[in-house]
SEMI-463296 format. One record per residue: x, y, z of N, C-alpha, C in turn; residue in one letter. Coordinates in pm, whole numbers, padded with zeros to 5 digits, always signed. Layout:
// residues N
XYZXYZXYZa ...
END
This chain:
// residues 91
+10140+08431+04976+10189+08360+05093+10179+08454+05213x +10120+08373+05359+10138+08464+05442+10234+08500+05497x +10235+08554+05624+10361+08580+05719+10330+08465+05783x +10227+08399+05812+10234+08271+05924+10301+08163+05884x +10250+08149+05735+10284+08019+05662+10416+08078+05666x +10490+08203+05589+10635+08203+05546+10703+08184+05727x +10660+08209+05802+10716+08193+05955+10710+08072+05988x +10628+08013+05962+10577+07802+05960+10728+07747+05905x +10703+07781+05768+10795+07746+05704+10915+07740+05728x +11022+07840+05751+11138+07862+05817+11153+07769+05913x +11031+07811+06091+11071+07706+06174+11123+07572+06141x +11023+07526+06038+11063+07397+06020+11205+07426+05923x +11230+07428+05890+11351+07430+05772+11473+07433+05923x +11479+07579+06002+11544+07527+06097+11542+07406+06196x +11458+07351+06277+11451+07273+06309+11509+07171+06241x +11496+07109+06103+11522+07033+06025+11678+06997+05969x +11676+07117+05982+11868+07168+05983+11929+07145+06152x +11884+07146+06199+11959+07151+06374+11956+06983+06413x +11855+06946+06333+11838+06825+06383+11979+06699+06241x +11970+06752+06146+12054+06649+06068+12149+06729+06177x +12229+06830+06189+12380+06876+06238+12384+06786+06356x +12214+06750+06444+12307+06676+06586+12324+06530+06536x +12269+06503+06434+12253+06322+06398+12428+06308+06352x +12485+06416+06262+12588+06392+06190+12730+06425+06285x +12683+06487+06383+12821+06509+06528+12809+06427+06598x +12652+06329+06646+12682+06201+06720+12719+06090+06665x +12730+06067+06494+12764+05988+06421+12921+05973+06410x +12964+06103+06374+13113+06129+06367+13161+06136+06517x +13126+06121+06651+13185+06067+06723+13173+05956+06743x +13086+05855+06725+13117+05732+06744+13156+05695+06636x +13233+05710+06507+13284+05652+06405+13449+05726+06387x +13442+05839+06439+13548+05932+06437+13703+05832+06386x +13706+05777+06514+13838+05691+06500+13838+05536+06435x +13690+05516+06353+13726+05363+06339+13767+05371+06170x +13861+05299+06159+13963+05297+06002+13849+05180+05976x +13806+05202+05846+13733+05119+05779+13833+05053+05683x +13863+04918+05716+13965+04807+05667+13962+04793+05466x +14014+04835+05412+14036+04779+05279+14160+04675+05254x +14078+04571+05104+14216+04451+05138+14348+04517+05098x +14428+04436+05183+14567+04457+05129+14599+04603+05207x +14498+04641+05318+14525+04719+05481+14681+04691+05549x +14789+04744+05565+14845+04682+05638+14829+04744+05813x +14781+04660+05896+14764+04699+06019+14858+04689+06140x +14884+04719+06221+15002+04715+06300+14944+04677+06462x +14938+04555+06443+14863+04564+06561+14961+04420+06648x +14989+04508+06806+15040+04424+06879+14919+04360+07001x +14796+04403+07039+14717+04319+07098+14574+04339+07079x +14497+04277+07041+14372+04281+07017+14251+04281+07165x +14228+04374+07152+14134+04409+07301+13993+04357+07286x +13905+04341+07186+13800+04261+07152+13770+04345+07010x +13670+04225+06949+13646+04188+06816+13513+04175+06844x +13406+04236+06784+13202+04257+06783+13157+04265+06659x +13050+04182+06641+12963+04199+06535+12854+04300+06553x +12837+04338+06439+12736+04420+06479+12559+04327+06478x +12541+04226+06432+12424+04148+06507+12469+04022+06544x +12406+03986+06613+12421+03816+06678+12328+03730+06624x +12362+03588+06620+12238+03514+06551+12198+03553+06441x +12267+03549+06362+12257+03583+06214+12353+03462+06140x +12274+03493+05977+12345+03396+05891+12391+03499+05781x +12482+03534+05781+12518+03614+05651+12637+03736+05665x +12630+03811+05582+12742+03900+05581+12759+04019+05716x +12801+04064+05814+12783+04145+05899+12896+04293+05895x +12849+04341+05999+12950+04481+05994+13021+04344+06126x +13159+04438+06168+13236+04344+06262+13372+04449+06283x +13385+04465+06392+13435+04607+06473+13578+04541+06538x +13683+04551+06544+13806+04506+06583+13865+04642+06674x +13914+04649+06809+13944+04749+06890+14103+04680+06906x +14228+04754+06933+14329+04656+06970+14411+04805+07014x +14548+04754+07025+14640+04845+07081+14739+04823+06960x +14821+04940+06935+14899+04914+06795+15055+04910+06901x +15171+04895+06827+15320+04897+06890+15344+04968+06940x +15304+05133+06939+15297+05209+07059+15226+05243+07159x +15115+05120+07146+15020+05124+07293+14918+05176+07249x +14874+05245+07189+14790+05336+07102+14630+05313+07060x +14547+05296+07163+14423+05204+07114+14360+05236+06970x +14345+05159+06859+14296+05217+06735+14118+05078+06753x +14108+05167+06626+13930+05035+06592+13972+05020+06482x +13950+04948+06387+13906+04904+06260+13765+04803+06257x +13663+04864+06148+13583+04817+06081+13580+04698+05959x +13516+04593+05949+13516+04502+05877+13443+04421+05884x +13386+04347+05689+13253+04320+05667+13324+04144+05688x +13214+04067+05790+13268+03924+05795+13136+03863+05786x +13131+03702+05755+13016+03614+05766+13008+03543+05873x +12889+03593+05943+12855+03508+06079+12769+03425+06026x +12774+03328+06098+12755+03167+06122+12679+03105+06185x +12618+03195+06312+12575+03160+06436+12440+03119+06403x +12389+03189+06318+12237+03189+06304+12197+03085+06190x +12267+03029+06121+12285+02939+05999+12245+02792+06074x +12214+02724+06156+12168+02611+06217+12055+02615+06282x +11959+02527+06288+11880+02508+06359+11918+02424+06462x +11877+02455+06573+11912+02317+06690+11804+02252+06766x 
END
């Protein structure tokens, strides 16, 4: 093996490594705070700020994102799998 190839090599290995670390810190901030709902969750929620699917026009099972404020004002998210509807008709 050379020095170019063993120097090839590395770059990429780093690169490859720098790049999962930024995918998995922009992931864990946008997921950071959302409680992924299991049944029998008890949630505490005094107002619901909006409720999103994650696609539109669909027929089938979806991701579906709930944002609200809990009894101490407290904005939380919860995650949860629901069946949209929207896309199930022809018109």
């Amino acid at each position: 093996m050379t020095l170019k190839t063993l120097a090839s090599a590395a770059l990429f290995a780093a690169l490859g490594l720098g790049a999962l670390t930024a995918q998995a810190s922009s992931a864990s901030l946008n997921q950071a705070s959302v409680m992924q709902y299991r049944y029998g969750d008890q949630l505490d929620v005094k107002k619901v700020l909006s409720v999103k699917d994650e696609q539109r026009n669909t027929c089938g099972v979806v991701n579906t994102r709930m944002d609200y404020l809990d009894s101490q004002g407290k904005a939380q998210s919860v995650e949860y799998r629901t069946y949209a509807t929207s896309g199930c008709h022809d018109n």
